[in-house]
N, C-alpha and C positions, 0 to 999 in steps of 0.2 A: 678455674671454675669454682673451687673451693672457698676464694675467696669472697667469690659473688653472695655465697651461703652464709654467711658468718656476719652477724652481726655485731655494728659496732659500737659498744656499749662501754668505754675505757676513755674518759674521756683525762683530763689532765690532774686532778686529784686522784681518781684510780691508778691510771698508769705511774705516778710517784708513788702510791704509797706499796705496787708490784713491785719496784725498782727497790724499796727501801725496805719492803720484808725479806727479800732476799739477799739483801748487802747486809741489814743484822741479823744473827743468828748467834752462834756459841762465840763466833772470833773476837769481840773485846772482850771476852772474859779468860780466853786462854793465851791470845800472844802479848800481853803487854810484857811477862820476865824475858819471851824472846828477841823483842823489840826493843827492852832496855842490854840486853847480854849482848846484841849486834855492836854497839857502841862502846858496849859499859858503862853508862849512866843517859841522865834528863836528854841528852844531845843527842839520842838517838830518833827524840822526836823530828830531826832533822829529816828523817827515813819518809814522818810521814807529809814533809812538805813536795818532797821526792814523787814520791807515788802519787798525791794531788796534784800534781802537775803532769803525769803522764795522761796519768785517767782523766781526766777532763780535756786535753790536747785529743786523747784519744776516744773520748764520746761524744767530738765534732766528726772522726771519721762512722762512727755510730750512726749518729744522728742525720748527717747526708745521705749514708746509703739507707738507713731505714726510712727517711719523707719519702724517698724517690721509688722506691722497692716494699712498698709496709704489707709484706705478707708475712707468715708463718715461715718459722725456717730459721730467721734470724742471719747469723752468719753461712748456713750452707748455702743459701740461696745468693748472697754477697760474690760468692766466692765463685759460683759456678757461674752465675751473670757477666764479673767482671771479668774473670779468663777465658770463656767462653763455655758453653754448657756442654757441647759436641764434642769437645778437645782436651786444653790442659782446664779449663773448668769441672770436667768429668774426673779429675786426679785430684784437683783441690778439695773439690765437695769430697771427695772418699778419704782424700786424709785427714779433712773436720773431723768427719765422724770416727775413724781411726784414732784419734787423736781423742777425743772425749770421752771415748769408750775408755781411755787412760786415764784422762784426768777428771771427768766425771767422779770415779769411783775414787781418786784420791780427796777430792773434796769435802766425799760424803766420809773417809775415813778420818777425815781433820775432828770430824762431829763425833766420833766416835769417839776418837784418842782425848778428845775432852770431854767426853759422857764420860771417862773411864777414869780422867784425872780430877776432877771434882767429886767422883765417888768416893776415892781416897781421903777427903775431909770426914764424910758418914766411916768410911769404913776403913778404921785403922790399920795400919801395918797392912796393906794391898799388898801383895806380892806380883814380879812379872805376871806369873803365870796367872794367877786371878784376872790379873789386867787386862790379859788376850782373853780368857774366859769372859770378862763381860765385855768383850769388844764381840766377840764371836756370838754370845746372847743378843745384845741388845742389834748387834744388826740380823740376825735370825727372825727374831721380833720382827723388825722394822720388814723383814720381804713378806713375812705371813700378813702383817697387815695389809700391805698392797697388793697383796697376790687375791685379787677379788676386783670387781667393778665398783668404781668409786661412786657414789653419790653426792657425797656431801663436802667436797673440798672445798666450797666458799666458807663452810661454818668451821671444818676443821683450821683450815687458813687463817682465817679471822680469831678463832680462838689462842692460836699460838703465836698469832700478832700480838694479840692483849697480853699475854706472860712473856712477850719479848720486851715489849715498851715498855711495862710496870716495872721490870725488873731491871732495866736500865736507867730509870727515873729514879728508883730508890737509891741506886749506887752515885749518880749526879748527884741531888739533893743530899746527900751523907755526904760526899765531898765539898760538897759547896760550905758546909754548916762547920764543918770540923778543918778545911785546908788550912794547911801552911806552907807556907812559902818556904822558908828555909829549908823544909826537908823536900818539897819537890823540886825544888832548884840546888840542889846539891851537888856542883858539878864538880868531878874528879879531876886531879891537876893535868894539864894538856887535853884537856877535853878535845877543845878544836885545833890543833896538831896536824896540818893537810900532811899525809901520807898514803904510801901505795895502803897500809891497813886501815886507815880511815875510810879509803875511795872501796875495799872491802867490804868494812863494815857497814856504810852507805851504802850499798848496794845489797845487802841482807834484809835491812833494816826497812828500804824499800820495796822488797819483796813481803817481808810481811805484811807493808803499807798494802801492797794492791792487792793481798789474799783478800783485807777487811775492806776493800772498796768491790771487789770483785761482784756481780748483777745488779749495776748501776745501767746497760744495756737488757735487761730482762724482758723491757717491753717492745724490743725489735722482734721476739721471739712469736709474738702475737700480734704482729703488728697488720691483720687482714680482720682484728676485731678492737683496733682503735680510732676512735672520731678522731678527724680532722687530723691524721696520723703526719702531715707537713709540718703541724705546728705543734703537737700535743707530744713525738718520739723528744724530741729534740729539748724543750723546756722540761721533761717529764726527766731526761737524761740531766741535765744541771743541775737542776733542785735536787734531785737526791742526792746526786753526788756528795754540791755542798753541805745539804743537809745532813748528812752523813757523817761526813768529816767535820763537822762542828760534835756532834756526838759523840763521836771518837775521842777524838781530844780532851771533849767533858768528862769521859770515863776516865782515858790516860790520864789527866791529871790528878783527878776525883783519887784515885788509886794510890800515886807515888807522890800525895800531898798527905799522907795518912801514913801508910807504909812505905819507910826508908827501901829507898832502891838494892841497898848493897843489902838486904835480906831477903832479895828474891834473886842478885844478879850474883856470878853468873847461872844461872837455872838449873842447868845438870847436877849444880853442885849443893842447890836447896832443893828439897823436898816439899817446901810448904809454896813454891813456885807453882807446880801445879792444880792450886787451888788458893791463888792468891786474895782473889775476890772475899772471898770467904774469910781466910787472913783480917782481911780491909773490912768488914763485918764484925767479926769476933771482936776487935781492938776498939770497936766504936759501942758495940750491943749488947755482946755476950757471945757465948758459944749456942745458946738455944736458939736466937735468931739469928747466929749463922748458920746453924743447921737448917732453920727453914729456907732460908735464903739461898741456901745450896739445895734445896728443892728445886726451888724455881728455877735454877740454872740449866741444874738436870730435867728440866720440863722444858725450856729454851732449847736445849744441844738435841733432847729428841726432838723437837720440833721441827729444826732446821734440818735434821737428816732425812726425817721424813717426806718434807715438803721437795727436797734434794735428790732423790731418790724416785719420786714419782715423776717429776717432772724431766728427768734426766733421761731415766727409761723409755720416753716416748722419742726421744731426737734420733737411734739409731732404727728403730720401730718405721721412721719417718723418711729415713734417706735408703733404707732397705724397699719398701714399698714401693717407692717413685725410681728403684730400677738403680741406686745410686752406692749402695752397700750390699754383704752379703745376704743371701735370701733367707736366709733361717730365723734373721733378726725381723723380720715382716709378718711373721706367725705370730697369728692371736688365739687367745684360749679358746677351745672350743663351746664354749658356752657361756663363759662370764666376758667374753671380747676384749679382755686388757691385752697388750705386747707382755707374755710372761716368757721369751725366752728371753728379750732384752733385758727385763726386769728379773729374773734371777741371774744373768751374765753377771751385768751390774755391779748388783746386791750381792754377790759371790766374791768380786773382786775387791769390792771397799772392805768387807770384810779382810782378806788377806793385807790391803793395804793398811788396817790400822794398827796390825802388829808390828809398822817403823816407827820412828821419830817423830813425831810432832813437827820438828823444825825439816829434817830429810822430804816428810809429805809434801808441804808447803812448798818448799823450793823444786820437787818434782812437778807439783802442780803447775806454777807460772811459769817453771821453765817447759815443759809440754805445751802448752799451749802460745805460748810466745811466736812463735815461726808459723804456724800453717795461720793459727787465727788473727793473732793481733796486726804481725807485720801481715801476712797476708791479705788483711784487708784492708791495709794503706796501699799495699800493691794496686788491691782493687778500685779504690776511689782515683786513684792516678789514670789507670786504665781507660774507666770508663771517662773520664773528663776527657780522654784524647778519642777515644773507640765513638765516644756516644754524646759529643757535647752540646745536642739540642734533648735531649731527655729529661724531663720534668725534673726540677729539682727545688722540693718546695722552699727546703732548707738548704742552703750553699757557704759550706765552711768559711768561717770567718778568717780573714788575713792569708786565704789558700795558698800556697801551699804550707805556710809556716807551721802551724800547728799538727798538720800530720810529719813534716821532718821532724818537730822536737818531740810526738810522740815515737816515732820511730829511732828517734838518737836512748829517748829511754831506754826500751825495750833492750835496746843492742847490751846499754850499760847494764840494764838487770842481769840479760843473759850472762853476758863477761865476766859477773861480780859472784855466781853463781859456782859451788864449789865446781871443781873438774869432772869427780865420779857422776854425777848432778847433769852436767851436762852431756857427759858421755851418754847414759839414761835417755834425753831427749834427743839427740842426734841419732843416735841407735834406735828407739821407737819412730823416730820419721823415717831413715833408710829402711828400717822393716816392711813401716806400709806402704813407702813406693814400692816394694818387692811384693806384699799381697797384690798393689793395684794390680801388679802387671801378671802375676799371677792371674790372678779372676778376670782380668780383660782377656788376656790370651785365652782362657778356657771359654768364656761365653764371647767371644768374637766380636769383641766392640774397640774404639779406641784405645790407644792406638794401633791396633790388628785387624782394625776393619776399615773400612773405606768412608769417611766422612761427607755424606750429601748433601 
């Protein structure tokens, strides 16, 4: 019904440039020292030939289920359609959100742990404790902002696009003007050495790959206020992607054609790693306009929390309503109508979460989400092709089934590649919430404790 209401105003240059404010944000300015330290040197850009190849395999299974399905929802709606809504669809949909309620808040603390390592260029001699102190500030900040009725998120949006693109143009063009070749191509001896610790560090290296591809699918998420959402999900998913990863690349390089890699690798062990960028600024301009430069980054890293943060708050807001999560997450303010118990849950948790590791978040994150969502919704598109195969499908995966196996051979590789504790983490938060489901099903007397009609 909801759908019928909603107008559709997103047509194919909107829905890319949604897909692509959300794919850039703080991450090329904070993992290139981790992306070169997975490898230890230039070859670790191997990582991100790794991760464009999953991600794009895997925003054909995107791209199918969202022409065919283009409502709100995104993946919950995926998930409960293709297992069934009644049944194990009712388990799926609850460990999405189960699941994002985890890695939501780690993604928004990636934003923060680099609010906090960039500050360290302004602000000398940071100590730990400072560093949890303005992680704990700036996401405090970040829920009082949102803790009100929004009005104005197209201008807010738009404004924090323009200080994300300016300020990744500048680092391009700085790279392009000044690059050299022998210092970014400075590969260390046995660089490519196939071993079990290479097929490691490929595997790290690629994780960091799909952190900076990660809401290349953002427009599934609204996809009951997209034109022509058969042909507009699906080209709207490529173009950013690529588009993306042509960026990417122009950074990474721009970066380790300026400054020598073994001054930032391996990263725990430099300090000026955590604000490399800036680094790569000072060396070209000075230190005054790196200081403003690391303004604008710090105006980029909030911006992506931000925009992270509000939008994230409403998906368990969403599957609580419709009957699908706990009910406490369905409560709206009494008078300004935002979800503020989801939205201080949240904003509560990213906060804890950004006093880890930078590198620990990040691998918590794709490894959390890897199983219920990504493979889960290969599961899904197989499903339905057998469960439902006269069903509209505006768009139909190209070379079927090939590309959801080798995104699904990915994912298995990231997870395996993924330290033990790391995965212990996500296997342990997924046995948990099949233990809530079954909890809160046996209490409110639904599947599997109730009789399916």
């Amino acid at each position: 019904m909801n759908s019928q209401e909603m107008t559709r105003r997103f047509g194919l240059l909107h829905a890319t440039a949604l897909n692509m404010t959300n794919m850039i944000g703080i991450g090329p300015f904070i993992t290139i020292p981790l992306l070169m330290t997975a490898l230890g040197g230039p070859q670790a850009m191997l990582g991100w030939a790794v991760a464009l190849i999953i991600v794009l395999c895997d925003g054909m299974v995107w791209s199918e289920l969202g022409a065919a399905m283009p409502g709100s929802g995104g993946s919950f709606g995926y998930l409960r359609q293709g297992y069934g809504p009644a049944t194990v669809g009712r388990l799926m949909g609850f460990l999405f959100v189960w699941q994002f309620v985890l890695s939501g808040p780690l993604e928004i603390a990636s934003g923060y742990i680099g609010f906090s390592q960039y500050l360290g260029y302004i602000w000398k001699g940071i100590t730990p404790a400072q560093t949890m102190l303005v992680v704990t500030v700036i996401g405090l900040v970040n829920i009082a902002l949102l803790y009100r009725r929004i009005k104005s998120i197209a201008t807010i949006t738009v404004t924090l696009w323009v200080g994300t693109i300016l300020t990744v143009v500048v680092v391009v063009l700085t790279g392009a003007l000044h690059f050299d070749a022998r210092v970014a191509f400075d590969f260390p001896p046995g660089a490519f050495n196939f071993s079990l610790g290479f097929l490691i560090g490929l595997g790290a290296a690629a994780r960091i790959g799909v952190y900076d591809y990660l809401g290349y699918y953002d427009v599934c998420y609204i996809g009951d206020e997209v034109e022509n959402p058969g042909r507009v999900i699906p080209r709207s998913i490529l173009l950013s992607t690529v588009a993306v990863a042509l960026i990417y690349v122009a950074v990474n390089f721009s970066i380790i054609g300026i400054v020598p890699w073994r001054d930032f690798v391996p990263a725990a062990d430099h300090p000026q790693a955590n604000f490399v960028v800036s680094v790569f600024m000072e060396r070209i301009y000075g230190a005054k306009v790196a200081t403003i430069f690391t303004a604008m980054i710090l105006w980029t890293a909030f911006g992506s929390v931000f925009a992270l943060l509000l939008g994230y708050s409403r998906v368990p807001y969403a599957a609580a309503k419709d009957g699908y999560f706990f009910k406490m997450f369905a409560k709206l303010h009494p008078t300004q109508g935002f979800p503020y118990v989801s939205l201080v849950v949240l904003g509560l948790l990213s906060i804890v979460a950004g006093f880890v590791s930078l590198g620990t978040v990040i691998d918590a994150l794709i490894t959390t989400r890897i199983l219920v969502q990504f493979i889960g919704q290969i599961g899904a598109v197989t499903l339905l092709r057998r469960r439902a195969p006269d069903m509209p499908r505006p768009y139909r995966m190209w070379l079927y089934p090939l590309p959801s196996l080798i995104a699904l051979l990915g994912w298995i590789f990231i997870f395996a590649t993924t330290p033990p504790l790391v995965i212990a983490f996500g296997l342990g938060a997924l046995v948990l919430g099949v233990l809530c489901f079954g909890l809160w099903s046996w209490k409110s007397r639904t599947w599997p404790f109730a009789e399916v009609t």
